[in-house]
N, CA, C and O of each residue as an XYZ file, in Angstrom:
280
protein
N     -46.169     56.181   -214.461
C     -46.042     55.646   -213.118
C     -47.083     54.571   -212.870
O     -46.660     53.535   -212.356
N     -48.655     54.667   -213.212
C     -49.602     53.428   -213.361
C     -48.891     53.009   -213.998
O     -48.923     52.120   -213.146
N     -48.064     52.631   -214.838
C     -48.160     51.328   -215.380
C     -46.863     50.758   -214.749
O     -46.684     49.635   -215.220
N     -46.088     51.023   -214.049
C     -45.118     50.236   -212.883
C     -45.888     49.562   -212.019
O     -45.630     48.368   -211.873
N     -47.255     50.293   -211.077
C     -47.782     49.745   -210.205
C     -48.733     49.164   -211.220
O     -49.701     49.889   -210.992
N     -48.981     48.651   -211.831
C     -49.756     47.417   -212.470
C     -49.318     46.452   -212.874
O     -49.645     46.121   -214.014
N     -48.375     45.583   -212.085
C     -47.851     44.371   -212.684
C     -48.290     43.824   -214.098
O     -49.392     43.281   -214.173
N     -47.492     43.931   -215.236
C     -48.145     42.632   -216.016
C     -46.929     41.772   -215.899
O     -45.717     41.989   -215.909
N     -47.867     40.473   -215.759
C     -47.225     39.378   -214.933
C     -47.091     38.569   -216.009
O     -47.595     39.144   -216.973
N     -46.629     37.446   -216.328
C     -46.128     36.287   -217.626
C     -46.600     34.915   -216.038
O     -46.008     34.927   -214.959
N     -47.619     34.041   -216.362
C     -47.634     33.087   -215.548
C     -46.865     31.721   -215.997
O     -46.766     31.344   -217.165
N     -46.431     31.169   -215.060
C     -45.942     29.650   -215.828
C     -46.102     28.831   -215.039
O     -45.633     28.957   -213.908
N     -46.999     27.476   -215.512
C     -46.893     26.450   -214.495
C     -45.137     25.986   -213.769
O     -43.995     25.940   -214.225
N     -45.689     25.757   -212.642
C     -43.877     25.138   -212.190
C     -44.760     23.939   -211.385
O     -44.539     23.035   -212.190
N     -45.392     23.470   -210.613
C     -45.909     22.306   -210.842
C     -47.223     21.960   -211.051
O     -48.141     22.757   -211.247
N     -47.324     20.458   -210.996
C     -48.966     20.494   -211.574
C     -50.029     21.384   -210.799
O     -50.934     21.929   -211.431
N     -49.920     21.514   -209.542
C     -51.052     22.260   -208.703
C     -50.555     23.725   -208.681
O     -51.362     24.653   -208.631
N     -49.141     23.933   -208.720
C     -48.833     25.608   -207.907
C     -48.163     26.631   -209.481
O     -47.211     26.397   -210.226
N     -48.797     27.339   -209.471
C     -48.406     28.426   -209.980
C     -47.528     29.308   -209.538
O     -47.426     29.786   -208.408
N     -46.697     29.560   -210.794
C     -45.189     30.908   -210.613
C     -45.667     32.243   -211.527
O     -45.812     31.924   -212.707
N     -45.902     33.448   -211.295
C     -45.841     34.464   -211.498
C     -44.234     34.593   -212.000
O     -43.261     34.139   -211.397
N     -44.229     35.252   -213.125
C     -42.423     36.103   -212.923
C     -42.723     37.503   -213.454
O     -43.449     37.627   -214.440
N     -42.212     38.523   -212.861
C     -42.569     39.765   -213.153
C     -41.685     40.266   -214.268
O     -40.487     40.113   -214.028
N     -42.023     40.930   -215.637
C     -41.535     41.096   -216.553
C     -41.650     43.027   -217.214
O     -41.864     43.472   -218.341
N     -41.364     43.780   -215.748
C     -40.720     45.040   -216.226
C     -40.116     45.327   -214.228
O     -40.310     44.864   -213.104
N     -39.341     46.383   -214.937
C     -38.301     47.099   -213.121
C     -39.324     47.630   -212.704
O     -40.235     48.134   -213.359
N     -39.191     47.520   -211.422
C     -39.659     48.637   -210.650
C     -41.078     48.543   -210.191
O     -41.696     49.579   -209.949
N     -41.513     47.629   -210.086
C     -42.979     47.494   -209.895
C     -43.017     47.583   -208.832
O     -42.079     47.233   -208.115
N     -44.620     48.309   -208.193
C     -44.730     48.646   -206.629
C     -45.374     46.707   -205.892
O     -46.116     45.841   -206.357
N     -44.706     46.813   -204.827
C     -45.146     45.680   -204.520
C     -46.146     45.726   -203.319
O     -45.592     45.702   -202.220
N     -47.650     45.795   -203.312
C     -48.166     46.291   -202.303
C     -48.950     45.015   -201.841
O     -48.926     43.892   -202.345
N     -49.813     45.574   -200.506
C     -50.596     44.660   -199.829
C     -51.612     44.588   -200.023
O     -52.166     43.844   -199.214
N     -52.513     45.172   -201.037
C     -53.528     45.442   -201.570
C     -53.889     45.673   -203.096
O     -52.941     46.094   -203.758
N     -54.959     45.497   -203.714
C     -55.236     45.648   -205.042
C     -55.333     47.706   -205.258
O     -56.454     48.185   -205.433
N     -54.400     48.428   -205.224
C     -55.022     49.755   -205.850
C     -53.759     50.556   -204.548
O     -53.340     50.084   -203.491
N     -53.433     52.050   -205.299
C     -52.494     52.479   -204.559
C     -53.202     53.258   -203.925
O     -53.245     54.404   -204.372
N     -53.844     53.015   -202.932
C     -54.555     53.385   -201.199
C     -53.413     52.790   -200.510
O     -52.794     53.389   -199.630
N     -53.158     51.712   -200.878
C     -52.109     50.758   -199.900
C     -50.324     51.065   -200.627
O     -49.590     50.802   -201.579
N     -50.395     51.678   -199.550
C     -48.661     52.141   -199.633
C     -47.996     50.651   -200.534
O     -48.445     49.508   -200.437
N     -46.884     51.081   -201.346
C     -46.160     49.733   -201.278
C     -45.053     49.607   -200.228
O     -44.560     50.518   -199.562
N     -44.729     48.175   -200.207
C     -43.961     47.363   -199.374
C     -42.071     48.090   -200.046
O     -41.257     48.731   -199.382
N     -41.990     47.762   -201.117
C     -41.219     48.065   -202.194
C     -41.555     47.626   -203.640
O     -42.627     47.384   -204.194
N     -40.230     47.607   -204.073
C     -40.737     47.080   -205.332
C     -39.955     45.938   -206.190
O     -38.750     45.805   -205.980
N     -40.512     45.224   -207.018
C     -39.777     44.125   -207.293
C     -39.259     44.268   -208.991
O     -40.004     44.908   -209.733
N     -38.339     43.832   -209.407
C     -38.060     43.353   -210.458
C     -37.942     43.032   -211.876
O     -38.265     42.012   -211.267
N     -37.847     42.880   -212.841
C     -37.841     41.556   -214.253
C     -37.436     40.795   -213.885
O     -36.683     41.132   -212.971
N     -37.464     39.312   -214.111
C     -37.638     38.107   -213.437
C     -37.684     37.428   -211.990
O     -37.338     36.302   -211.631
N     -38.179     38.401   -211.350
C     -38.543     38.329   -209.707
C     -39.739     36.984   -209.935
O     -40.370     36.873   -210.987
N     -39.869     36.219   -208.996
C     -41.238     35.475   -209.233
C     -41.672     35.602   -208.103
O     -40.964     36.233   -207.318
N     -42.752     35.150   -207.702
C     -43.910     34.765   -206.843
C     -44.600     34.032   -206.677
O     -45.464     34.025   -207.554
N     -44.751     33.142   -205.771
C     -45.975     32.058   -205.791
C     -47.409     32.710   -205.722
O     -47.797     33.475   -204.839
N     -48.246     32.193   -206.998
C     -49.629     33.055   -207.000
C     -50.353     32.501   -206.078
O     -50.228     31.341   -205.685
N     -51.374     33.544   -205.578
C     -52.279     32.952   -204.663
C     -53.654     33.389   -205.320
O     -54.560     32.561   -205.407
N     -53.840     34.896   -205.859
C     -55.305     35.372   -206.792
C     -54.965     36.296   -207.829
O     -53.912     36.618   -208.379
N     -56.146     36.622   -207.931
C     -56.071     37.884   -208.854
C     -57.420     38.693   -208.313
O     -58.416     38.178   -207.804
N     -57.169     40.128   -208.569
C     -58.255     40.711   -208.309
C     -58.137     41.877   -209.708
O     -57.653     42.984   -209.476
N     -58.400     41.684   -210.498
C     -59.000     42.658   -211.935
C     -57.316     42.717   -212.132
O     -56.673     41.677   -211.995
N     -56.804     43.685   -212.382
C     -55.098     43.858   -213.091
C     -53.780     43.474   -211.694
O     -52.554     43.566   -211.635
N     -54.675     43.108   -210.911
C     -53.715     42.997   -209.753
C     -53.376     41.859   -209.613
O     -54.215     41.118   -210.125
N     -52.094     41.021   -208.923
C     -52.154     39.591   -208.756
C     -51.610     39.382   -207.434
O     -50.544     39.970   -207.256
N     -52.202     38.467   -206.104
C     -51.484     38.456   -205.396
C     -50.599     37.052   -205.027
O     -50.925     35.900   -205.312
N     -49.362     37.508   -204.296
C     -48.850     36.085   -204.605
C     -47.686     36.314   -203.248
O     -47.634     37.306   -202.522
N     -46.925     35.247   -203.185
C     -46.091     35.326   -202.159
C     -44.400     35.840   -202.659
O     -44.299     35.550   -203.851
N     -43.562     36.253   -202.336
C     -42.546     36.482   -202.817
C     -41.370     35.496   -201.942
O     -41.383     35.397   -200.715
N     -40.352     34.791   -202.861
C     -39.593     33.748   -202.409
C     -39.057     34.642   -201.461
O     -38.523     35.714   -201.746
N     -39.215     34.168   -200.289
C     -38.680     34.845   -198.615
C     -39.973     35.103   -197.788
O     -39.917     35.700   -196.713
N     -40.960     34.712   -198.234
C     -42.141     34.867   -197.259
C     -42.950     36.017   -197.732
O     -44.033     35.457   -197.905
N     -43.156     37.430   -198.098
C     -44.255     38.206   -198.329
C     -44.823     38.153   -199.049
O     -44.387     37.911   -200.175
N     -46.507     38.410   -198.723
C     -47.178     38.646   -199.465
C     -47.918     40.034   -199.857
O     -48.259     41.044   -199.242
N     -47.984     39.624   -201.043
C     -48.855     41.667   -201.508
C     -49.256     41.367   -202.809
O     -49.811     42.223   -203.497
């Protein structure tokens, strides 16, 4: 089950300044926070992407195409 809620993420430039996340296993928790204290939102995908915004140690946060972030 950790290893659903630990995104490992595949990054790819999509333009020169902005970074794309695409998530590369099912079922990942998609939360608002780095660590499961913070409920998830749901969960996303294999090839779901995200616009990145950080990282905090195994966590990445980013926006999801439709507006959320976690």
């Amino acid at each position: 089950m950790l290893a659903r809620t630990i995104a490992v993420l595949s990054m790819i430039v999509a333009a020169a300044s902005a970074l794309t996340c695409t998530v590369n296993d099912d079922g990942v928790n998609y939360r608002p926070g780095p660590g499961s204290q913070y409920p998830p939102f749901g969960t996303v995908n294999r090839g779901q992407n995200l616009n990145y915004r950080r990282r905090s140690g195994d966590w990445i946060m980013g926006d999801l195409w439709g507006g959320r972030t976690g």
